[in-house]
C-alpha positions as CSV (number, residue, x, y, z in Angstrom):
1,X,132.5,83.2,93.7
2,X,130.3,86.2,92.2
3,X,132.1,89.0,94.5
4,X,135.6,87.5,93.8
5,X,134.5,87.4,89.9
6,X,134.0,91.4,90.7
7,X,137.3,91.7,92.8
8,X,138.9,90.8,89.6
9,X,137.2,93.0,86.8
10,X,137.5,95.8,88.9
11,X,141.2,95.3,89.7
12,X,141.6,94.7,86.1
13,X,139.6,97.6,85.1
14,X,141.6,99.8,87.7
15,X,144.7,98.7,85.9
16,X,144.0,99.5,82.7
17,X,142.6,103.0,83.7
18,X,145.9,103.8,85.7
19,X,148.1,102.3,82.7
20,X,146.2,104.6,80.2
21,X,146.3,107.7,82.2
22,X,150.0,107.2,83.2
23,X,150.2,107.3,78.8
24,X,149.6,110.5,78.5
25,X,151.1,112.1,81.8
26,X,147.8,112.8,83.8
27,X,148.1,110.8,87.0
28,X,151.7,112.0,87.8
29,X,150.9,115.4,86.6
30,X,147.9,115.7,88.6
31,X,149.8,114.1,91.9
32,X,152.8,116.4,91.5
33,X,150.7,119.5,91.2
34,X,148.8,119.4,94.1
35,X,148.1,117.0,97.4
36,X,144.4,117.5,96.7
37,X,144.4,116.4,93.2
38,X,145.4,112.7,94.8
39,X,142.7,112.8,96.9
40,X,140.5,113.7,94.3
41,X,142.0,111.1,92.4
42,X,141.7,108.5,95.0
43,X,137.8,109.5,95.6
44,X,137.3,109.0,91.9
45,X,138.7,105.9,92.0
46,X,136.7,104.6,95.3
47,X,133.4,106.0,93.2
48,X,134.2,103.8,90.2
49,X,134.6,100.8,92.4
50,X,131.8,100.6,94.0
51,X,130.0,101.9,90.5
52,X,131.5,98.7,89.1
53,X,130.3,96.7,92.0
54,X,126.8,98.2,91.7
55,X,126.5,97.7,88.2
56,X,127.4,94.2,88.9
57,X,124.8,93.6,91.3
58,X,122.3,95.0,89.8
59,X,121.9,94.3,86.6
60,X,125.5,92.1,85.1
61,X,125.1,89.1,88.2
62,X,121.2,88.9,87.9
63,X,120.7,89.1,84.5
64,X,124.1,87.2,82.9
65,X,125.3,85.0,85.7
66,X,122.7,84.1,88.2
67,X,121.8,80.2,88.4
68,X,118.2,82.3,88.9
69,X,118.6,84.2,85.8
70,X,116.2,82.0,83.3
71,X,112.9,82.1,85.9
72,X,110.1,84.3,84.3
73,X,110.3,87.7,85.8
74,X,107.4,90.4,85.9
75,X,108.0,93.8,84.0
76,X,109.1,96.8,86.5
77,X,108.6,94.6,89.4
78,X,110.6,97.0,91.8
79,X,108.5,100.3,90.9
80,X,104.9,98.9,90.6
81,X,106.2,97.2,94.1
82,X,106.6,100.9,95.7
83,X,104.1,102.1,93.9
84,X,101.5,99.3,95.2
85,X,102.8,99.4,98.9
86,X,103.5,103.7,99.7
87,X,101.3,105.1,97.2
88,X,97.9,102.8,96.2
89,X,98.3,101.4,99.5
90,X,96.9,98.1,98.3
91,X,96.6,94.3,99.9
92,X,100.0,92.8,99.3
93,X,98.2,89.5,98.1
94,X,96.5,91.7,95.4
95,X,99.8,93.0,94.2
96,X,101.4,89.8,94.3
97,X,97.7,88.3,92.2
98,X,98.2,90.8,89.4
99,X,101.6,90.5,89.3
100,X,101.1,86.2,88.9
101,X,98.2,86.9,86.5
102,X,99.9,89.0,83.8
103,X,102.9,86.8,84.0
104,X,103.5,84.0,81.8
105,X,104.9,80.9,84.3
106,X,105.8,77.3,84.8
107,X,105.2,77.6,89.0
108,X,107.5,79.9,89.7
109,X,108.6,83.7,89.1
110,X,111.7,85.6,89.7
111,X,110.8,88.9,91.9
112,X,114.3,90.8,90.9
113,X,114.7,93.4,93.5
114,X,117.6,96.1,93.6
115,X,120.0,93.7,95.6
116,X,118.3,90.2,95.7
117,X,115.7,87.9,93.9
118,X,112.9,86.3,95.3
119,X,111.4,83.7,93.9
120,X,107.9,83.4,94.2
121,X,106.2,79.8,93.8
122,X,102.3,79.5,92.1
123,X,101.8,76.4,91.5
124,X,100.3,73.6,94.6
125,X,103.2,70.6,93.4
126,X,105.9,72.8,94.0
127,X,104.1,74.2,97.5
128,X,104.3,70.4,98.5
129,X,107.8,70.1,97.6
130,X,108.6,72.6,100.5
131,X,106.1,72.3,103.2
132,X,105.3,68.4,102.6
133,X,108.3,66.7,100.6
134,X,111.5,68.7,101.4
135,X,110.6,71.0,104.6
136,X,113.8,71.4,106.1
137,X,115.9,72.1,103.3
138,X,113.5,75.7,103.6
139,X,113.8,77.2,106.9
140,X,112.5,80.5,108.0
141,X,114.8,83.8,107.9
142,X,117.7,83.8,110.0
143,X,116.8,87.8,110.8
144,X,113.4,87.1,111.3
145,X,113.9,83.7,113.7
146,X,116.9,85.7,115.7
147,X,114.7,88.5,116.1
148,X,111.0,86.0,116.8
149,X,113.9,84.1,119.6
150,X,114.3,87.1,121.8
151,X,110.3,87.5,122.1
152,X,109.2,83.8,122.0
153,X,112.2,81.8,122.7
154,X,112.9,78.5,120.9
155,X,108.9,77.7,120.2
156,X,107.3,75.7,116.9
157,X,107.3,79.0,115.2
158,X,111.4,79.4,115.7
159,X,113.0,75.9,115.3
160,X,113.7,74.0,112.5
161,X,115.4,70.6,112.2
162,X,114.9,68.0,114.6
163,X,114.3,70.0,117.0
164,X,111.2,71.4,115.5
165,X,109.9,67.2,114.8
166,X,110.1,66.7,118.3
167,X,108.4,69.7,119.8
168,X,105.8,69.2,116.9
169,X,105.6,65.4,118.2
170,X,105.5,66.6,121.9
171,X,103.1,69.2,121.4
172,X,100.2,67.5,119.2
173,X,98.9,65.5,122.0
174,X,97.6,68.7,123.8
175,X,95.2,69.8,120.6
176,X,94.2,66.1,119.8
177,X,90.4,65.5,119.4
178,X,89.6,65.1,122.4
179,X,91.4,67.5,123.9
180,X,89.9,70.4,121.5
181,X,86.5,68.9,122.4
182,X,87.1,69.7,125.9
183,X,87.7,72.8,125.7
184,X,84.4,73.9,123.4
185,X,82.5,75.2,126.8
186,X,85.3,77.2,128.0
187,X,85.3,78.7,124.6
188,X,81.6,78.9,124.6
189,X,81.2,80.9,127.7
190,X,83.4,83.7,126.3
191,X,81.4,83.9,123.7
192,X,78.6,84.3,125.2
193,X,81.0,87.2,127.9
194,X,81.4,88.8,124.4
195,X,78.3,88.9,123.4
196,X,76.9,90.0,126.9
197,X,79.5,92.7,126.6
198,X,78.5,94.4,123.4
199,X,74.9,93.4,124.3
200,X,75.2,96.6,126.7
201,X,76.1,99.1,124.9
202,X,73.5,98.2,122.2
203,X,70.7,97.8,124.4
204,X,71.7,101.9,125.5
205,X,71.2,102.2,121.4
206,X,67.8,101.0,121.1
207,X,66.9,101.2,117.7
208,X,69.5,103.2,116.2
209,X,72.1,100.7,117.0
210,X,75.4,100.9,118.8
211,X,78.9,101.1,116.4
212,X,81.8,99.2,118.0
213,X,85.0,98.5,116.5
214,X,85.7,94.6,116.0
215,X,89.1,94.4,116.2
216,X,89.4,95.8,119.4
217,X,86.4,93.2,120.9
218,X,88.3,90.2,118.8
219,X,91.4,91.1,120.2
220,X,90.1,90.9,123.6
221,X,87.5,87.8,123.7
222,X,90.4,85.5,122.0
223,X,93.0,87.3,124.9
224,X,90.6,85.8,126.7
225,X,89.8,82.2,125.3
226,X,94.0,81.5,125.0
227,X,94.5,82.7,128.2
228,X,91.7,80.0,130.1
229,X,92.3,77.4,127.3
230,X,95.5,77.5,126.8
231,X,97.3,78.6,129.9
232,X,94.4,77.7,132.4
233,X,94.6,81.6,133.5
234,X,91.7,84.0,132.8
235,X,92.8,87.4,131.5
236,X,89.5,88.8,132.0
237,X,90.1,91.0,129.1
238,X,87.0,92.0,127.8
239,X,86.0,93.3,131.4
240,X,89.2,94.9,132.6
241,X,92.3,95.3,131.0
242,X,94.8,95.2,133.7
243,X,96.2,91.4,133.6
244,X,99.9,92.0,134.1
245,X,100.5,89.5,131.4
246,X,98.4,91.3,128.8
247,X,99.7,94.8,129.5
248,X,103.5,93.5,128.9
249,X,101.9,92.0,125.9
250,X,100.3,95.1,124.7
251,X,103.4,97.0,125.4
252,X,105.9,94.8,123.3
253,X,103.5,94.2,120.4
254,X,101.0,96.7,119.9
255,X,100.7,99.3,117.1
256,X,103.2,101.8,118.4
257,X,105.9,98.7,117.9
258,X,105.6,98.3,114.4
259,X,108.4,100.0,112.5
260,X,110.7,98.1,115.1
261,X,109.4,94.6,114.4
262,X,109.9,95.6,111.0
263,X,113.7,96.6,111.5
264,X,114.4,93.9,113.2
265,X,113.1,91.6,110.4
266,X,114.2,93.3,107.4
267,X,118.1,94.6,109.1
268,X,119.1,92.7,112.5
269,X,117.9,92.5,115.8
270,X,121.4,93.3,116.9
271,X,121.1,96.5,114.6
272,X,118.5,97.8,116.4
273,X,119.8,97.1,119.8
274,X,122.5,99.6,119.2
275,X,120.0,102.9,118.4
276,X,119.5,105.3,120.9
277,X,116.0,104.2,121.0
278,X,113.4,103.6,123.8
279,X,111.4,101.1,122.5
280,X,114.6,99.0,123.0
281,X,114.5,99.7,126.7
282,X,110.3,99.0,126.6
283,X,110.8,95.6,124.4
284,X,113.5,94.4,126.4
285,X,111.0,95.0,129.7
286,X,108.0,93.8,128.2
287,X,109.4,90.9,126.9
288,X,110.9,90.0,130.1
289,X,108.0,90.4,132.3
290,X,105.8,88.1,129.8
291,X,108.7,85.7,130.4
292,X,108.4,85.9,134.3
293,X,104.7,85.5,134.3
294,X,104.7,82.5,132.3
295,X,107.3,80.9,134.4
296,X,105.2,81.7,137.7
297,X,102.0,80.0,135.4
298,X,104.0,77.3,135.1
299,X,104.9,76.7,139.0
300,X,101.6,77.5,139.7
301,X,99.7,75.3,137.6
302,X,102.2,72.1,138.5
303,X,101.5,73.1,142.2
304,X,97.7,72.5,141.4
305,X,98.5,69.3,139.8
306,X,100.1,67.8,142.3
307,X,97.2,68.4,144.7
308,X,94.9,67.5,142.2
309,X,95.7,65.4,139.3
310,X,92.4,65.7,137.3
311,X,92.9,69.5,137.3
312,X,90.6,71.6,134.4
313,X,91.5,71.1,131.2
314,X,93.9,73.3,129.1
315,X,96.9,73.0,126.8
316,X,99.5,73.9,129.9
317,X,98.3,70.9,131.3
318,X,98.2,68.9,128.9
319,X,102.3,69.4,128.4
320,X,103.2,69.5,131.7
321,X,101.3,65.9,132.0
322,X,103.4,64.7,129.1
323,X,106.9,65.4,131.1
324,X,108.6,66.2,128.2
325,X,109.7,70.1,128.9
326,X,111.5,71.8,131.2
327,X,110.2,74.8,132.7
328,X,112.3,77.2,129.8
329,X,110.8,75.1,127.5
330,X,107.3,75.2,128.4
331,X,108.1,78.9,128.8
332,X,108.2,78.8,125.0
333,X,105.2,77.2,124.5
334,X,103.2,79.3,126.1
335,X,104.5,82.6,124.7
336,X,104.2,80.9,121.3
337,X,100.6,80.4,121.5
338,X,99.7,83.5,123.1
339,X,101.0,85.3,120.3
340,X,99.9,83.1,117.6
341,X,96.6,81.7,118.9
342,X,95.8,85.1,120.1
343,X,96.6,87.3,117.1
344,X,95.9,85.3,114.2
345,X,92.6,84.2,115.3
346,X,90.7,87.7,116.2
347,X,92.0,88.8,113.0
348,X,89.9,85.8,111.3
349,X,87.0,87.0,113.4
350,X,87.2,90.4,112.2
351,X,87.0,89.3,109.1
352,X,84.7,87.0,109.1
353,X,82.1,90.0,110.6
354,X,83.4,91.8,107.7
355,X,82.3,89.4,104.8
356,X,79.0,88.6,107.0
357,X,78.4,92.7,106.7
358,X,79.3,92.6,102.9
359,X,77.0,89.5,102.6
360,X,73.4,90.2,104.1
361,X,71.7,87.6,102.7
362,X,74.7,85.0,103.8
363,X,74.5,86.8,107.5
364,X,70.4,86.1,107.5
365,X,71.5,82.4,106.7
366,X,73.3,81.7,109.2
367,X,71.9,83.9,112.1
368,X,68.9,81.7,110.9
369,X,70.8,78.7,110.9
370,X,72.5,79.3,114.8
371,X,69.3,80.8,116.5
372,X,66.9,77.3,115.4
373,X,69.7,74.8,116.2
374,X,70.8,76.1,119.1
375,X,67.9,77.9,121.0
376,X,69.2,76.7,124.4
377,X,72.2,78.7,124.2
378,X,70.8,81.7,121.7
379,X,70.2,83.5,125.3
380,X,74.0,83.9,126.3
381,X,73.5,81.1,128.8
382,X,76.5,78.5,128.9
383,X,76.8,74.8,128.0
384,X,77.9,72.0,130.4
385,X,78.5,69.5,128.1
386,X,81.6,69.7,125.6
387,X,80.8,66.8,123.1
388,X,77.1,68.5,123.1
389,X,78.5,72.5,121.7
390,X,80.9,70.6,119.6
391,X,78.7,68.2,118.2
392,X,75.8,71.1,117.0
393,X,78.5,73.3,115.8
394,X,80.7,71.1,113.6
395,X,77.6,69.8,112.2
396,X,76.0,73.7,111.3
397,X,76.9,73.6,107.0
398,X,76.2,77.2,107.2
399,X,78.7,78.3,110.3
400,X,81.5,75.8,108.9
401,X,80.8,76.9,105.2
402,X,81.8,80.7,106.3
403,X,84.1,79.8,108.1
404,X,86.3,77.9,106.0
405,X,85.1,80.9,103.1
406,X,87.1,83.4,105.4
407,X,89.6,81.7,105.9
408,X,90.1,81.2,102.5
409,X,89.8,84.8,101.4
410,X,91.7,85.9,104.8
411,X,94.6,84.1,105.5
412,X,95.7,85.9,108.8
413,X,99.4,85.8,107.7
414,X,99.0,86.3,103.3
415,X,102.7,85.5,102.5
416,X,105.5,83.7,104.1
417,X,109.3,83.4,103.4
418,X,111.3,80.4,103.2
419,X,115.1,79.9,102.5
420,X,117.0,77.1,100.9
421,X,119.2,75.6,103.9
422,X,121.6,73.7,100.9
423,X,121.6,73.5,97.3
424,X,118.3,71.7,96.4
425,X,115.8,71.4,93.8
426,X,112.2,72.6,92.9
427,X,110.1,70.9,89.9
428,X,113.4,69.4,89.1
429,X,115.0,72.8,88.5
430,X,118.4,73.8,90.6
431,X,117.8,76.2,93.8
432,X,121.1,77.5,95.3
433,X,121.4,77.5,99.0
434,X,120.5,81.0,100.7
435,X,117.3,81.6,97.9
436,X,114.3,82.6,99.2
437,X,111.1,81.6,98.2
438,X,107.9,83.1,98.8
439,X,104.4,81.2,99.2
440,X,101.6,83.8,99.7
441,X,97.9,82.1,101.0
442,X,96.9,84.6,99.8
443,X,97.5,84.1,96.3
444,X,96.7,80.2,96.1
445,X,93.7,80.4,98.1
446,X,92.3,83.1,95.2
447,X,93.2,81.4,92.0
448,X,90.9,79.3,90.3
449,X,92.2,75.5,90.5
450,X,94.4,76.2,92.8
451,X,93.9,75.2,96.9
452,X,96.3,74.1,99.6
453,X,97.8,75.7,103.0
454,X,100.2,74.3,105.4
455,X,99.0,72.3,108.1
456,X,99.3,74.2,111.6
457,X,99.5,71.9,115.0
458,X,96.6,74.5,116.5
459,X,94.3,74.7,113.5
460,X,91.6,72.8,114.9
461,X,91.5,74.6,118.5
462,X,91.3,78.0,116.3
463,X,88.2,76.7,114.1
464,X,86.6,75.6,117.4
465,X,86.9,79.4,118.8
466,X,86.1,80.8,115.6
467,X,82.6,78.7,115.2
468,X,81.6,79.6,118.7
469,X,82.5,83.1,118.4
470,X,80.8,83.9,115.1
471,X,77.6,81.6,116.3
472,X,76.9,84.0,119.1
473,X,77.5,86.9,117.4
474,X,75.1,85.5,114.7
475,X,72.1,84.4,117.3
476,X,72.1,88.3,118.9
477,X,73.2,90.7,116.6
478,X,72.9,91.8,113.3
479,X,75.3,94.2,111.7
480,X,76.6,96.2,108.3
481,X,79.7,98.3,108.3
482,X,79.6,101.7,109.6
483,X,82.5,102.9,107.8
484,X,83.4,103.1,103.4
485,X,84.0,99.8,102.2
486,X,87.1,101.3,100.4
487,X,88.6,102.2,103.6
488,X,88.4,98.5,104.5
489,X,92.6,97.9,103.6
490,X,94.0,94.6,104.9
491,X,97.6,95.4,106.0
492,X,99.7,94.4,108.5
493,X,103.5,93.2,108.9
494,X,103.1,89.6,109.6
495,X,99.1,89.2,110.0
496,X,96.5,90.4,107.7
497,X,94.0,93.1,109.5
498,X,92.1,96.1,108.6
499,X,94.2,98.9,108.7
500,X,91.7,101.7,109.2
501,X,89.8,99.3,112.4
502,X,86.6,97.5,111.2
503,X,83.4,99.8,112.1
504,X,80.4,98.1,112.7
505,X,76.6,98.9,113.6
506,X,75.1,96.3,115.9
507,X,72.2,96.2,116.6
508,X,70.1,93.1,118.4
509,X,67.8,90.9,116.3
510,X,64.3,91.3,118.0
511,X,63.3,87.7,119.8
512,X,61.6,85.6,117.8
């Protein structure tokens, strides 16, 4: 309706310009004295329509005629935006907090962009509306899920619908209670690899203490934990790095991948496919060779439980038991939670070793806390019993109270998009189909008064990593950052990380 609206002013327009000029001679003049004056003519013309159409767009649609049009909206929005993101470089949750705080709301704000408007929700009720009350009529991007499909395939994180109620349904029984308490040793004893790890090079230190990088050890002890937990395969990560799987990982989302993942979101995966670009060629590889591995997991690991039913416990078997997904399915599943239970999680660890550093008198509490409550395993030695770990460290206020406090200042992804599937309705005000609307952690996990978060089906098996990971770094090391706190800059595309690396010093806390 809006671009046939413009199709008619600008046809009008066009008429009334050619009626006047044809007044007083000039179009016929300027045709009959020369073949380029019609072409200049004709490019003059082209220039005003889509000068018409712009000015539509941009300021007469948004500002007379959008259904969006009466939603608060933050001075300069656009500029301060660039000006945040390319030149202060600052934490996008920060941006969007001072934008929130200086602008005068009922729960939701209009971010007025050059072509489109976002609308930004503030307020928990309307949160609840989307991710409790109304959750599919907001879906995910269509760019971003088409893109997410060719690298994870229909998993939770892509489907919407029914679809996605059944495979959440399907796949809850594999992090149930009981099932998460079974798996606390395996995550124990790469904790303890982890700490053993770094142990060496700080014991070549001595007293001066040995600076590491944390990201790069997260990334790799929570490689490892997903791999053994979740797909009953052990990566071995944080001793070698040549796990076939992991290096196709590596290669399809590392670093050097970013400004793809980032064109594919924001433009079209099918965009992108047409460059003349290698990373294509290196995605499309990667990709596939994750794909091929997971499928020979699979086959493998039903192979085992046929010989022996009462297999090891981990989440593969757990949904192959259920005999609910086919192979491409399970496929999915696994890809899904490699990527999610791997990246989001070391970036919560990293962070938590970052507040602990910022927080001395926090980090003393709890290495205090870990090392009398748990001497047996203080040593790096592993557990046998699963209820035993789980039981000392859900029960340690301390390790659960940081925890939870990172989280809350860290949420690994700080803002997530969601689109209206139909015309619907947020705190009883009209929301056309196709608007987005933003929710940013981030934002209500940092205002006073304000707490929620959506529920996530592996929540519980990342807490469980997370408390054994942070209790043995606790009852070894101690640590401050080795680097300017300034140059600490969370960033990322999808999850939140230090953009700079995290720089530690770690040295061992002397036996007591």
């Amino acid at each position: 309706m809006a671009f046939l609206l413009v199709s008619i002013i600008i046809a009008l327009f066009q008429c009334l310009v050619v009626v006047r000029l044809e007044s007083y001679g000039t179009l016929s003049h300027l045709i009959m004295e020369r073949k380029t004056s019609l072409v200049s003519t004709l490019t003059k013309f082209w220039a005003l329509n889509y000068g018409i159409v712009l000015l539509y767009l941009v300021w007469l649609y948004p500002s007379f005629f959008s259904p969006l049009r009466d939603f608060p909206r933050p001075k300069w929005f656009l500029a301060r935006l660039i000006l945040s993101r390319f030149v202060l470089q600052e934490a996008q949750g920060e941006f969007i907090r001072e934008i929130v705080d200086e602008t005068h709301n009922d729960g939701i704000i209009n971010f007025r962009e050059l072509f489109t408007q976002r609308l930004l929700l503030t307020k928990t009720d309307l949160i609840a509306e989307i991710l409790v009350q109304h959750p599919y009529d907001f879906v995910k991007p269509q760019n971003v899920r088409n893109f997410m499909r060719h690298f994870l395939g229909d998993g939770l994180i892509i489907t919407e619908g029914e679809k996605h109620k059944l495979l959440r349904r399907n796949t809850d029984q594999a992090f149930g209670f009981r099932q998460i308490r079974d798996l606390y040793p395996t995550m124990w004893t790469k904790a303890s690899d982890l700490v053993n790890e770094i142990d060496n090079l700080v014991s070549k230190q001595k007293d001066k203490g040995q600076i590491i990088e944390v990201m790069e050890w997260a990334s790799k002890v929570t490689m490892d934990v997903i791999g053994i937990a979740g797909l009953g395969h052990d990566f071995n990560t944080l001793a070698t790095p040549d796990d076939p799987l992991v290096k196709s990982y590596e290669a399809a989302t590392g670093d050097h991948m970013l400004l793809y993942f980032v064109m594919s979101m924001w433009f079209s995966f099918e965009f992108v496919q047409k460059l003349p670009w290698n990373k294509n060629v290196m995605f499309k590889e990667s990709t596939s060779q994750m794909k091929n591995i997971c499928h020979r997991l699979i086959r493998q690991k039903k192979r085992a439980l046929r010989q022996n039913p009462d297999l090891q416990v981990d989440i593969l078997s757990h949904l192959i038991r259920t005999e609910k997904f086919t192979d491409d399915e399970l496929a999915d599943q696994l890809l899904t939670f490699l990527v999610a239970g791997h990246d989001t999680t070391s970036a919560s660890l990293t962070w938590t070793c970052y507040l602990l550093a910022r927080n001395p008198e926090w980090k003393e509490s709890l290495q205090n806390e870990v090392r009398s409550i748990l001497p047996k395993f203080t040593d790096g030695s592993n557990c046998d019993g699963g209820d035993d770990i789980a039981r000392l460290l859900e029960s340690l206020p301390i390790l659960n109270g940081v925890l939870n406090e990172a989280l809350r200042l860290f949420p690994t992804v700080p803002l997530t998009t969601r689109v209206a599937v139909r015309d619907t309705s947020l705190g009883g005000r009209l929301i056309p189909k196709d608007t987005e609307v933003l929710i940013s952690p981030w934002l209500v996990n940092r205002s006073p008064g304000l707490w929620g978060g959506e529920d996530c089906v592996g929540q519980n098996f990342a807490k469980a990593e997370l408390r054994c990971l942070i209790a043995a770094m606790a009852s070894r090391f101690d640590w401050k950052l080795a680097m300017d706190n300034k140059d600490v800059i969370p960033a990322g595309a999808i999850t939140i990380r230090p953009k700079n690396g995290l720089y530690l010093r770690v040295s061992r806390i002397s036996a007591q």
